[in-house]
Structures are given as C-alpha cells and as structure tokens.
C-alpha positions in Angstrom: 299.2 186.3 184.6 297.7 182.8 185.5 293.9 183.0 185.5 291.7 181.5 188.3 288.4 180.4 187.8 286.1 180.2 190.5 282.6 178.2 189.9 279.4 177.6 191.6 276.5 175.6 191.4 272.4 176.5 192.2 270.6 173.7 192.5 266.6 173.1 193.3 264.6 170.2 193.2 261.2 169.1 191.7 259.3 166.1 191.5 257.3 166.3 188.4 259.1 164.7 185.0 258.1 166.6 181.5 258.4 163.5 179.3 256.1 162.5 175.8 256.0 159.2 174.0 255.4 159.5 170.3 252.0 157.5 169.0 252.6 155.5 166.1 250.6 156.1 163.5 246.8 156.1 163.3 246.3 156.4 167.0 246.8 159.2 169.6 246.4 158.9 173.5 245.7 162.0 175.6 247.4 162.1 178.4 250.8 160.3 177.3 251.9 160.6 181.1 250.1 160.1 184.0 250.7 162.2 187.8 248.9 161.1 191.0 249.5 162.4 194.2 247.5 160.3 196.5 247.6 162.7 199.2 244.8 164.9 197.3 243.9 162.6 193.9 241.8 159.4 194.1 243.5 156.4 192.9 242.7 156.1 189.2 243.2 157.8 186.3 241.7 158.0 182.3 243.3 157.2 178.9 241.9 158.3 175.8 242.2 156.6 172.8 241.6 157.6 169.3 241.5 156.1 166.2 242.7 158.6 163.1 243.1 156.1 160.9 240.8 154.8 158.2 240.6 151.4 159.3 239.0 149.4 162.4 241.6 148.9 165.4 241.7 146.6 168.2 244.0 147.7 171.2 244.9 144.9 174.0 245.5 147.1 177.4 248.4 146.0 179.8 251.0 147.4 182.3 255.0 146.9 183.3 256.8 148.6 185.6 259.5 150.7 184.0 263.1 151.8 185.5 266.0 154.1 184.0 269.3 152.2 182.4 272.5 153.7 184.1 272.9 158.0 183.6 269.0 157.8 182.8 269.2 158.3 178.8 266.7 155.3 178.2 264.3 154.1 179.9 263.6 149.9 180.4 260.4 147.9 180.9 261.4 145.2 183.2 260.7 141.1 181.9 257.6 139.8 184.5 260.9 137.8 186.5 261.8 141.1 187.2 258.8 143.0 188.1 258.1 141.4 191.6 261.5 142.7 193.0 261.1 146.3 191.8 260.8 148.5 194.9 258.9 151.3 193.0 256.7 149.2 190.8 253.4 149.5 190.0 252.0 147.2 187.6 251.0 144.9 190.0 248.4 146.8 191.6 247.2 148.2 188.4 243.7 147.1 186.7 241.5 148.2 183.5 237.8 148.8 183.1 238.2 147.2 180.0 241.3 144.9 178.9 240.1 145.4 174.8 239.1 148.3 172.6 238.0 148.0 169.7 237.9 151.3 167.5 236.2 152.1 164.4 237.7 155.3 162.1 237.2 158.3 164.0 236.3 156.7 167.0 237.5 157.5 170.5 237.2 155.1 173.7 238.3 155.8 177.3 240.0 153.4 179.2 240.0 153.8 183.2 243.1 152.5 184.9 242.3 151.5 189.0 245.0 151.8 191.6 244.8 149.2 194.3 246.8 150.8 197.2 246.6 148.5 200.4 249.4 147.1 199.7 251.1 149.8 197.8 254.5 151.1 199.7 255.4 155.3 200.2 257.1 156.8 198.0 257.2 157.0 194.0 255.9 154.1 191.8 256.1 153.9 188.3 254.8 151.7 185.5 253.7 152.0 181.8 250.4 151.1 180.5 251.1 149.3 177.0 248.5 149.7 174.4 248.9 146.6 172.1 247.7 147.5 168.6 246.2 145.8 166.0 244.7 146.3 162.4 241.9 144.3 160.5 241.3 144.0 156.7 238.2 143.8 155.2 239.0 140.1 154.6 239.1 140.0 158.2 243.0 139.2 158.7 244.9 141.0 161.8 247.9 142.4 161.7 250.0 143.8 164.6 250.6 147.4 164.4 253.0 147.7 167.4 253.1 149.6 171.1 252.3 152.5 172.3 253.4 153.4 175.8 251.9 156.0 178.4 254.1 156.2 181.8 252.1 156.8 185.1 253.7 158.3 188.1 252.3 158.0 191.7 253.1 159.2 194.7 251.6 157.3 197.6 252.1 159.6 201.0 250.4 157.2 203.5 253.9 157.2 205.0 257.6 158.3 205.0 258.5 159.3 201.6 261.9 161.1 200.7 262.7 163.7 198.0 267.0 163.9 198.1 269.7 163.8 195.4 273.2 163.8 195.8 275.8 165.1 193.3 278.0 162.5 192.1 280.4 164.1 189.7 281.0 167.1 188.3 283.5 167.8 185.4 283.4 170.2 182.0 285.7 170.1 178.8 288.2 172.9 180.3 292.1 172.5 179.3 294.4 174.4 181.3 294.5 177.0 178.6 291.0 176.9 177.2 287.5 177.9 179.0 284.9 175.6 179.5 282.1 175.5 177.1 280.7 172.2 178.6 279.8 171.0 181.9 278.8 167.4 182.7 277.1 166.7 186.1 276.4 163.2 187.4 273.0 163.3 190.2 272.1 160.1 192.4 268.7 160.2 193.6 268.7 158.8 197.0 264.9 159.5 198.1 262.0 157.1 196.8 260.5 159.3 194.7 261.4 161.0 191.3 262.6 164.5 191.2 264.0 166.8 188.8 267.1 169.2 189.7 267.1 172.7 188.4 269.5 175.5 188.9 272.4 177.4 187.5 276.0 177.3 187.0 277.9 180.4 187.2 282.2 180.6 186.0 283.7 183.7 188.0 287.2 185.2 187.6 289.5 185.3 190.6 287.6 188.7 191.6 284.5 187.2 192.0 282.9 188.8 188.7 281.0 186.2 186.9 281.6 185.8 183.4 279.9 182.6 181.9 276.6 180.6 182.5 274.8 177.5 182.0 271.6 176.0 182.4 271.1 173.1 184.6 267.9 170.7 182.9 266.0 173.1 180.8 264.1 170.4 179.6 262.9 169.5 183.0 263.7 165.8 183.0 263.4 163.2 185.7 265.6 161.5 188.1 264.2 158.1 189.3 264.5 156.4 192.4 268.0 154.7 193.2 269.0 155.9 189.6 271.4 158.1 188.0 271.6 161.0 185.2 274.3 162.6 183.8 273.2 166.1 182.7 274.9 168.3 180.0 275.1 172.1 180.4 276.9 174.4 177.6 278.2 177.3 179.1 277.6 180.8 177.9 280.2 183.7 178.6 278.4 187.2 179.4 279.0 190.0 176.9 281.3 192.3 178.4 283.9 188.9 179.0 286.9 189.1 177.3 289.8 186.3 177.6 
C-alpha cells in the first residue's frame, strides 16, 4: 500500500535572541548582550570589564551597527559607508562615559553606554559595542590583543513597531521511499524588530496518528529585521512507529 504522510507545523514568536560572544583571552565582559525595551528601561546600559590576566590592559571603546548575511548563520559589522543607510542601526546614537580603560591585573572597570533617542526610529535597532584591546610590557611597548564584541538590542516603542515573519520555504530530505529525518525551513522577518520562532513539527500517517517530531529553534536564535534564517530540525519518530 502507498503511504501518505500528512505534516504540520506550530509556530510561535518571540523577540528576545539567546546569543554569547566568546572573550579572548585575559578579559571577560558581563553582559555579552545587551536588551532594552524603552517602553519600561531608561536608555543606557553597563559593561563590565575585567582584566584576568597578569598584565596591564588598555581597551579603546567603540560601536557599529551589525546586520545578519543571507539565512542568518553569521553575523556582519557594516564599514562606516554603510552605517548611515542601515534602517535598524544604532551606533549612531550611541555614546561612552569613558572612550578608554585602562586595567591593571585583577582589575575590573565599568563602562556606561548612553542612548540618544530623539532621533532614534520604532522598531528594533541593533549595534555592537567593540572593545579594542591592547597589552603593555614592562618596557612599555603595546601590542594589539584583538576585539571583543558585545551586541545590544533596543526596542524603541515611541511609535508603530511590528513583530511578523513569514515562512518562506519549507522542504526535508524525504525520498519517495524513505522518511524524513531532516527538515529545513526558510523564515523572512517582515516586522522591524527581531524575533525568534518556536514551535513543533509533527509527520502523521494518512489516519491522522502522528508518528515523528522535531523541534523548531531549541537554541532560541534570532531573526533580524528584513533578514532571513534557514533553520534545521531532525525529526524523531515516536516509539510505537513502525515503517
């Protein structure tokens, strides 16, 4: 007999990513990412720095907007040509207490990051704050040690924002006479701010019994405005299936 199978998709949205950047060596930052929601928060934000190293370390403080490459696998910091035309950016309106730190072994230093929002649009805006780190000898010569990102999210709701997503493909690794064991599914967000789709996908038999399941985005990652992400989602069959 020719089998059917019947499948069906759950879907929710959120809007908060679940992302870390790895510190390079000798130096950890608490938080790595940064959430504000205008709406309740007040427009800035701390980053703490410490130094576990055994040497003295200068860190130069500076932000770029940041945007996800096609299917959202990496994300790029845009060149300055590129920043001003960025719908969602933030780096513009982004200032430091302090544009230096200077940290001895052991030491940690808080730097405050100010949002100037009169000008800043609804909707999602995104940039990374770029710690620039460097390394002195005791013969006083500086070495570059190399970048350490932290990404900061904001929601400004002093207007129309949108949370949507549309589904733009959805195929899986099914042969006419094998199951699927993979699923790949293609979301376009459409609204100006990020979200981050969650759900299930169910494979029933042509009575409606369901007899395999995936996962949809267990590890909670982010959609970006105007963007696209291709998710993966191994399927599972239930016990009590037998082909």
């Amino acid at each position: 007999m020719r089998k059917i199978w019947l499948f069906s998709l759950a879907l929710a949205l959120l809007v908060f990513p679940a992302q870390i950047h790895a510190a390079p060596a000798g130096i950890s930052v608490v938080p790595s990412i940064l959430r504000l929601d205008l709406a309740t928060e007040k427009p800035e934000a701390e980053i703490i720095y410490t130094n576990t190293s055994t040497e003295t370390i200068s860190i130069s403080l500076s932000a770029t907007n940041f945007t996800a490459l096609e299917d959202g696998y990496k994300m790029s910091f845009l060149e300055k040509k590129d920043n001003d035309s960025y719908s969602y950016g933030l780096a513009s309106w982004l200032t430091f207490n302090k544009g230096t730190l200077i940290l001895k072994p052991g030491q940690s230093e808080t730097a405050r990051a100010f949002i100037n929002t009169d000008e800043l649009s609804p909707g999602g805006h995104y940039a990374a704050v770029l710690a620039r780190i460097q390394r002195e000898d005791g013969a006083g010569n500086i070495s570059v040690q190399g970048t350490l990102s932290s990404l900061v999210f904001v929601r400004n709701s002093s207007g129309v924002f949108r949370e949507s997503a549309l589904l733009e493909t959805l195929s899986s690794n099914r042969t006419w006479s094998n199951f699927p064991t993979l699923y790949k599914i293609r979301f376009h967000n459409t609204g100006n701010v990020e979200v981050i789709p969650h759900g299930v996908v169910t494979v029933s038999d042509m009575y409606g019994k369901t007899v395999a399941k995936g996962i949809l985005n267990e590890g909670s990652l982010f959609i970006l405005p105007e963007t696209i992400r291709q998710f993966d989602i191994p399927l599972k069959k239930l016990a009590f299936y037998m082909p």
